[in-house]
C-alpha positions as CSV (number, residue, x, y, z in Angstrom):
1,X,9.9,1.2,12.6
2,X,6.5,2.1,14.0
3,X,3.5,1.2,12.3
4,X,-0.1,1.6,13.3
5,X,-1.5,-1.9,11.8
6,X,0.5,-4.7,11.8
7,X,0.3,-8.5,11.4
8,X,-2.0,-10.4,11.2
9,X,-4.0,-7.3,11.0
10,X,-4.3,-6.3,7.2
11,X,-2.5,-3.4,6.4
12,X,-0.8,-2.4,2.8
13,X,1.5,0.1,4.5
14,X,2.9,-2.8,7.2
15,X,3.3,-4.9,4.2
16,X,5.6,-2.5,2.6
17,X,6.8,-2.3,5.6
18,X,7.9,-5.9,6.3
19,X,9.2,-6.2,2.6
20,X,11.6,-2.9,3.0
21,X,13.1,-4.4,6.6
22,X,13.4,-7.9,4.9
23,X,15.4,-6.4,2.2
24,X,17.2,-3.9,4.9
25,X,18.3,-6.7,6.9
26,X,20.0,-8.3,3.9
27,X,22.1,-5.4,3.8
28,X,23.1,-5.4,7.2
29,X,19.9,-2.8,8.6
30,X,18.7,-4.2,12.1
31,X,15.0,-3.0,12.1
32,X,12.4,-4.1,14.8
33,X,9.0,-3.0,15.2
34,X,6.3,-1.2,17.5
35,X,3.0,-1.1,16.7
36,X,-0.2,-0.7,18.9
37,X,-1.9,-3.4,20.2
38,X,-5.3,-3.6,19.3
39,X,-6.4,-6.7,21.8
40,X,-5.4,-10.3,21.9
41,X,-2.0,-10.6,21.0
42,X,1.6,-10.9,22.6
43,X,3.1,-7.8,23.9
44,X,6.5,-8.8,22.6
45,X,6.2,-11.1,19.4
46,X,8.2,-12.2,16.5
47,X,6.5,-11.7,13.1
48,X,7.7,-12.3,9.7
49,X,11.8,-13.0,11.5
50,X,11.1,-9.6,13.3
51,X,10.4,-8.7,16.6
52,X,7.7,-6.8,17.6
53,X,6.7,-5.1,20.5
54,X,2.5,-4.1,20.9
55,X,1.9,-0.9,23.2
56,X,-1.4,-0.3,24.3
57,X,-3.6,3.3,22.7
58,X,-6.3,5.1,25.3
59,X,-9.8,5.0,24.6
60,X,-11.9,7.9,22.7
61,X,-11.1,11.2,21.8
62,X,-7.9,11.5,23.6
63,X,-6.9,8.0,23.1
64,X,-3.1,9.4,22.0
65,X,-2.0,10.5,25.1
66,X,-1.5,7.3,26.5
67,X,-0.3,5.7,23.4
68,X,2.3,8.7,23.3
69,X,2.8,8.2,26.6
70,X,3.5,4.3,26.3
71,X,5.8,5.4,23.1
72,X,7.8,7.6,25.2
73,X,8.5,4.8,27.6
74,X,8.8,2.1,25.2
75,X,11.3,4.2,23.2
76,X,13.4,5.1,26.6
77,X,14.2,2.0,27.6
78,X,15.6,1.2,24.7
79,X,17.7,4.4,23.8
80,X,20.8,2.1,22.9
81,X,19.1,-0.2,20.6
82,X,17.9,2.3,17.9
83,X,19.5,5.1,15.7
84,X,17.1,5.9,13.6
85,X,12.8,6.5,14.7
86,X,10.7,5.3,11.0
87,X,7.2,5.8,11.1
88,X,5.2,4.0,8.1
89,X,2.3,6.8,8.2
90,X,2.2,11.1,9.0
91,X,-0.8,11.1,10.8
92,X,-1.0,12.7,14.1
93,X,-0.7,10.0,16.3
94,X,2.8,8.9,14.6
95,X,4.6,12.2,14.3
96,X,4.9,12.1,17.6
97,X,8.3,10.4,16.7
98,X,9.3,13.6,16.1
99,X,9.5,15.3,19.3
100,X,10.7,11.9,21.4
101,X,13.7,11.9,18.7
102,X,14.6,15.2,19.8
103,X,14.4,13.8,23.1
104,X,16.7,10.8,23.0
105,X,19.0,12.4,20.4
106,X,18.2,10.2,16.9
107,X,17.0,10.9,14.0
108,X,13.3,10.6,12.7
109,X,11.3,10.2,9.2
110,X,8.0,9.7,8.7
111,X,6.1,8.3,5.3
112,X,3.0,9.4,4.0
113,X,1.2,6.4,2.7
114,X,-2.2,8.0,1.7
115,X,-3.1,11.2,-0.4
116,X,-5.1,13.6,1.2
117,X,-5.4,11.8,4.3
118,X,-2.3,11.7,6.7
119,X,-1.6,15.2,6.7
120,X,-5.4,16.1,6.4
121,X,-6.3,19.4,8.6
122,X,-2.8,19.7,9.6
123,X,-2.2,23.3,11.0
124,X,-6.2,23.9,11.2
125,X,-7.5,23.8,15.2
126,X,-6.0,22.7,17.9
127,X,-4.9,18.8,17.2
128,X,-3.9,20.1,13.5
129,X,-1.7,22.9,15.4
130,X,-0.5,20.4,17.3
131,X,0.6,18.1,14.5
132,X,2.4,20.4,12.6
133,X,4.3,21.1,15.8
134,X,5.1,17.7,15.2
135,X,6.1,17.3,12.1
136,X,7.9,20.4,12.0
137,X,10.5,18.0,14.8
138,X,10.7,15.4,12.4
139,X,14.0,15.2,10.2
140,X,12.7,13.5,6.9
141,X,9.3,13.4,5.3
142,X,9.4,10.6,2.5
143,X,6.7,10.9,-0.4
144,X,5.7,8.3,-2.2
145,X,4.2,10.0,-5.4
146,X,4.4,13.5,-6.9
147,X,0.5,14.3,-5.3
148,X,1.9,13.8,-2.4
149,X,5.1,16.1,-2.7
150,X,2.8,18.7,-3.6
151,X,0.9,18.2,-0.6
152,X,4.4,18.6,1.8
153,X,4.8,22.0,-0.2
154,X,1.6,23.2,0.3
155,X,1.4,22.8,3.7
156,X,4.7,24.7,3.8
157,X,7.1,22.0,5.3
158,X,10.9,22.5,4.2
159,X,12.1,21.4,0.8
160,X,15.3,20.1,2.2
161,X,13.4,17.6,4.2
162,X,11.2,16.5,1.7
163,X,12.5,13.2,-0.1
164,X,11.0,11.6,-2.5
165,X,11.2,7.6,-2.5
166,X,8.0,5.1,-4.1
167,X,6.9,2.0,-2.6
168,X,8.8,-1.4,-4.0
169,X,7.6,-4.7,-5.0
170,X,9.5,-8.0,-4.3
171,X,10.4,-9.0,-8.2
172,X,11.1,-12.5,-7.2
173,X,8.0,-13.3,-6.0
174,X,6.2,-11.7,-8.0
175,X,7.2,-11.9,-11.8
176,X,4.8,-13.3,-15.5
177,X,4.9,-17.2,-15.9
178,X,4.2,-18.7,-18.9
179,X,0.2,-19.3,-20.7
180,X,0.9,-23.2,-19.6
181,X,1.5,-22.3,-16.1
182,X,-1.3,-20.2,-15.9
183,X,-3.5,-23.1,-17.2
184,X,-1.9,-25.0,-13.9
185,X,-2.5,-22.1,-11.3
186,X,-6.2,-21.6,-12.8
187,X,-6.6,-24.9,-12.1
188,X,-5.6,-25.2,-8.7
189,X,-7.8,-22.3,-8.2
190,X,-11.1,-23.5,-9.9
191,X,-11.1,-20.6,-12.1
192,X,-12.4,-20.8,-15.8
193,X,-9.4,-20.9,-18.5
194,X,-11.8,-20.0,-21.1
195,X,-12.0,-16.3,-19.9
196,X,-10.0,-13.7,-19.8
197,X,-9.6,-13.4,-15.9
198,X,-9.9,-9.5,-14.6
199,X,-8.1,-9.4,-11.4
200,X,-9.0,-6.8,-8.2
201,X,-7.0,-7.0,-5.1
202,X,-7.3,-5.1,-2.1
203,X,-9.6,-4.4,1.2
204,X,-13.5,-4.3,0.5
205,X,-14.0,-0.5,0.9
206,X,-15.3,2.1,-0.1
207,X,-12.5,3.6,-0.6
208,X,-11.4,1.4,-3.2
209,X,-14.3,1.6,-5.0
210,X,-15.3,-1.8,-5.5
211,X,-19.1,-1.3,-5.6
212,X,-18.7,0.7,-8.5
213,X,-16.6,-1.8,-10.4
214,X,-19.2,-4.3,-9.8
215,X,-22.1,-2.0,-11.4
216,X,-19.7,-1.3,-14.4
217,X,-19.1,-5.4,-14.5
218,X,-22.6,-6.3,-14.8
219,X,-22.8,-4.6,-18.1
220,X,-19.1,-5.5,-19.7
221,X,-18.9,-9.2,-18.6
222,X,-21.1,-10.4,-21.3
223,X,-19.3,-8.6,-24.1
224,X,-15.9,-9.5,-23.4
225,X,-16.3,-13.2,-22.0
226,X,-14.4,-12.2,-19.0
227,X,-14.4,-13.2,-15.4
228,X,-13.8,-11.0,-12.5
229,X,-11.7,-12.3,-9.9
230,X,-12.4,-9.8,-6.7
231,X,-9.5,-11.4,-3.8
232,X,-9.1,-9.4,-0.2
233,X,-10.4,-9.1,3.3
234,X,-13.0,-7.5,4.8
235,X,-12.6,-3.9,6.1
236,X,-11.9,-3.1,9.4
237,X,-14.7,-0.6,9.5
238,X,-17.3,-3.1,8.2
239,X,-17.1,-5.0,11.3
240,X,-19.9,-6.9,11.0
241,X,-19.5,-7.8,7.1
242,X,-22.7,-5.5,6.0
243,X,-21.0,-4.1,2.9
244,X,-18.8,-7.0,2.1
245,X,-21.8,-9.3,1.5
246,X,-23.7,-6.9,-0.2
247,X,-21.3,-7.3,-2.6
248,X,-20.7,-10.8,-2.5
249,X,-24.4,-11.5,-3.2
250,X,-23.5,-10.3,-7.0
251,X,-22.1,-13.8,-7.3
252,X,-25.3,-15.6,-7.9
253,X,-26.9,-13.1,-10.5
254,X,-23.1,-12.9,-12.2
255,X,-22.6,-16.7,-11.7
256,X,-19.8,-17.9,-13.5
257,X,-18.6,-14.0,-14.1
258,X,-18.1,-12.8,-10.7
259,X,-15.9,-14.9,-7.7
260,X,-15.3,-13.3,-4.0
261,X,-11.8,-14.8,-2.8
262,X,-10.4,-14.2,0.6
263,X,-6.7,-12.8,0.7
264,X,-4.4,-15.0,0.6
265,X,-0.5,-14.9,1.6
266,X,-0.4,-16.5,-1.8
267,X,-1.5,-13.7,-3.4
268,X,1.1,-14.1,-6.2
269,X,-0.3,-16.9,-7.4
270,X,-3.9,-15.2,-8.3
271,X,-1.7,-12.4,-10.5
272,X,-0.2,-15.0,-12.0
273,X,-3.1,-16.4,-13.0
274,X,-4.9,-13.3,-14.3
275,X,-5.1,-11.5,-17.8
276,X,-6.0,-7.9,-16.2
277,X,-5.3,-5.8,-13.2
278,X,-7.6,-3.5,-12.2
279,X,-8.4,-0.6,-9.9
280,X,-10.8,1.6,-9.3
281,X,-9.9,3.1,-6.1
282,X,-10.7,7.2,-5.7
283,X,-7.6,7.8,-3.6
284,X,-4.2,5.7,-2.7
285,X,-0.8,6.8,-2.0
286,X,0.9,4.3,-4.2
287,X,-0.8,1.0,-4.4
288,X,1.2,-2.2,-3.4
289,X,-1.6,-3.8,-5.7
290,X,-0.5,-1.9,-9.2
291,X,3.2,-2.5,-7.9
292,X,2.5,-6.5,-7.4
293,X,0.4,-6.7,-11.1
294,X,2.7,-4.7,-12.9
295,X,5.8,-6.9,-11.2
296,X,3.7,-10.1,-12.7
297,X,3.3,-8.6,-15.9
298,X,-0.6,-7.7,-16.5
299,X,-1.9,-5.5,-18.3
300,X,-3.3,-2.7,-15.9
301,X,-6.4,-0.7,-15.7
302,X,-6.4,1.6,-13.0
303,X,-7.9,5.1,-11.9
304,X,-5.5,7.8,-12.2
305,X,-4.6,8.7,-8.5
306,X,-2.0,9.1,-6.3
307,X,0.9,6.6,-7.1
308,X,-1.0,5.1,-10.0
309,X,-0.3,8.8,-12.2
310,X,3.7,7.8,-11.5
311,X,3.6,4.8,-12.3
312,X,1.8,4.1,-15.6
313,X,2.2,5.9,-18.6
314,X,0.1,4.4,-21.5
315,X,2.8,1.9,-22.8
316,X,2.9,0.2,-19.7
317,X,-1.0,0.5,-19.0
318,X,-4.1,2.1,-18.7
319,X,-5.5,5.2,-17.0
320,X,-8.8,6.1,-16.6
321,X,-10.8,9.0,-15.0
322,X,-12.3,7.8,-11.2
323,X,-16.0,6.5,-11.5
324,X,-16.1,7.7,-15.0
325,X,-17.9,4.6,-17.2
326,X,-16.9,6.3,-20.8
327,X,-13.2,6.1,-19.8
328,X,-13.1,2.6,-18.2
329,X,-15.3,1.2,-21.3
330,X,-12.3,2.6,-23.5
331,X,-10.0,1.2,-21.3
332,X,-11.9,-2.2,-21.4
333,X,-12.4,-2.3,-24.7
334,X,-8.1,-1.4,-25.6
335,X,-7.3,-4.1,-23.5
336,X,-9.9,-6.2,-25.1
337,X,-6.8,-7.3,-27.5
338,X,-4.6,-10.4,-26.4
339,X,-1.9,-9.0,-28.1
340,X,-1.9,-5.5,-27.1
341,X,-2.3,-7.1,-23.2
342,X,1.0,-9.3,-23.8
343,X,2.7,-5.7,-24.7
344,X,1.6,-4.0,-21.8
345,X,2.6,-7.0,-19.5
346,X,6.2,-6.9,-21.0
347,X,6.4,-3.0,-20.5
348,X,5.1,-2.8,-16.9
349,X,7.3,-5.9,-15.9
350,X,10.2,-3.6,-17.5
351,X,9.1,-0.1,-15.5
352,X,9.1,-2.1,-12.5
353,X,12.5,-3.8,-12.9
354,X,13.8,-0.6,-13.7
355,X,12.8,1.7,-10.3
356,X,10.5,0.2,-7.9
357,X,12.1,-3.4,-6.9
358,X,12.4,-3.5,-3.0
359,X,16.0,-3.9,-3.6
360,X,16.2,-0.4,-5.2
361,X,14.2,1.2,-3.2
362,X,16.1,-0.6,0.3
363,X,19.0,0.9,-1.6
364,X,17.3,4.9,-1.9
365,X,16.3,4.3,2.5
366,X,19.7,3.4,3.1
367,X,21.2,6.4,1.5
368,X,18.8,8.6,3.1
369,X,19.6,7.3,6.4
370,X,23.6,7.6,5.8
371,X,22.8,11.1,5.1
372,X,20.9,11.8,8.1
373,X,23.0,10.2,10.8
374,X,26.2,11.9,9.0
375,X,24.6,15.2,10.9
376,X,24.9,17.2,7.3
377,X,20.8,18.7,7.9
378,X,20.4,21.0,10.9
């Protein structure tokens, strides 16, 4: 499997990742990793039980050509080891699995983890001409929501290659406790078990949003005695932390309605805690977060997006239109009901039980690589 960002560097595609080999391995899959290294860490590591080898990418504009390069090589010495090339992302720089496939005789699939962003300008100028090339050498394309199927048709790539598989969740570690094991986890996490506790958890982007959810919080904490619990890292883009603490300085004029956690690889434990998911994010492919929440049975609130229009449905939460206030005050206020949030809970726990455990979905890869190495596509 190649992956762009990998451990310990944040990345919700790796982390799918690493929870789809774990499960593979238990079913017999040997899986190892390449990623790039971005400076400072081992060449040849072992992560998570797997090991991983870190190549080194160019600098600048043509930075690819030595990472392909370095791909090419890595991949060559190791012709006997692999069967299969699986890249966790479409952009550019990883369908070049594609061609180096063709090369040493295996297969290939890529996924595309975002919505109108890996395959972005594909077929337009010279490096999108040059990716569709690519892609068009690559034997399976997995989507992981309906947008993004749409998007593999549009930019005319076969149907026959086109397979459509979500993310997955891990349902034993994340799964609803009971209200007096809540009361325990709030505890051990100083947080209030007088409010409901509204739960964000993800990068601090812009992307996701979370500058407008903190605008909409200053004028709904009040009215529904809630808390909002905002839990991940910084982004890599904000490398000095300017838009991460221009958030964070909300805490003192929201004190006691606003917290800034950093992630943590008990993450579980802060669902588990919560009364509400939400997210506002303007553009996912399909959110580990919403997977995790739903898993731990809260009530979700989330922007209607890639993924997040596949996975909820109004019994099992709550849509609402990106950085529209009238439909996330409706949203709010539905959710408002301790009741009706119980109900939701029980009917997202079910949805996710149902299709998107990491079992299931280890289950869907593995078929789709049978089929592939049987030789049965051209």
């Amino acid at each position: 499997m190649f992956s762009y960002f990998f451990p310990p560097l944040y990345s919700g595609s790796a982390i799918q990742a690493v929870n789809l080999a774990h499960e593979m391995r238990n079913k017999g899959i040997h899986v190892f990793f390449c990623t790039v290294n971005h400076g400072g860490l081992k060449q040849r590591d072992t992560v998570h039980g797997f090991t991983v080898y870190r190549i080194d990418e160019g600098m600048g504009k043509y930075g690819e050509l030595l990472l392909w390069k370095n791909m090419w090589k890595f991949l060559k010495d190791r012709q006997t080891k692999y069967d299969i090339l699986h890249s966790h992302g479409a952009y550019l720089r990883n369908t070049f699995i594609g061609p180096l496939s063709k090369i040493f005789k295996k297969k290939s699939l890529v996924k595309i983890s975002l919505s109108e962003n890996d395959l972005h300008g594909m077929g337009r100028g010279k490096s999108g001409w040059l990716h569709k090339i690519f892609m068009s050498r690559i034997d399976r394309y997995v989507s992981i929501s309906k947008k993004i199927t749409g998007e593999l048709k549009h930019y005319d790539l076969p149907d026959n290659k086109i397979a459509e598989i979500p993310n997955g969740v891990d349902t034993d570690k994340f799964y609803p406790v009971s209200r007096d094991e809540k009361r325990v986890l709030r505890k051990k996490y100083h947080l209030p078990d007088d409010k409901t506790i509204y739960l964000y958890v993800g990068v601090i982007d812009e992307r996701k949003n979370v500058k407008w959810l903190i605008d909409e919080w200053k004028m709904l904490a009040e009215k529904y005695s809630g808390f909002l619990l905002i839990v991940g890292p910084v982004s890599r883009e904000d490398k000095r932390g300017v838009f991460y603490n221009s958030l964070k300085v909300h805490e003192e004029s929201l004190q006691g309605r606003l917290r800034f956690m950093e992630y943590t690889d008990n993450i579980e434990d802060l669902y588990r805690s919560a009364d509400v998911f939400i997210l506002p994010s303007v553009n996912e492919g399909m959110p580990n977060v919403v997977l995790e929440a739903m898993a731990s049975g809260l009530a979700c609130l989330v922007s209607n997006i890639s993924g997040t229009e596949d996975l909820i449905n109004g019994r099992n939460g709550i849509l609402f239109h990106s950085n529209d206030r009238e439909s996330f005050s409706r949203g709010m206020e539905i959710l408002s009901d301790s009741s009706f949030r119980a109900s939701i809970g029980t009917e997202a726990r079910k949805s996710i039980e149902l299709k998107y455990s990491i079992k299931h979905i280890a289950d869907r890869y593995i078929d789709l690589y049978r089929e592939m190495l049987d030789g049965t596509e051209e």
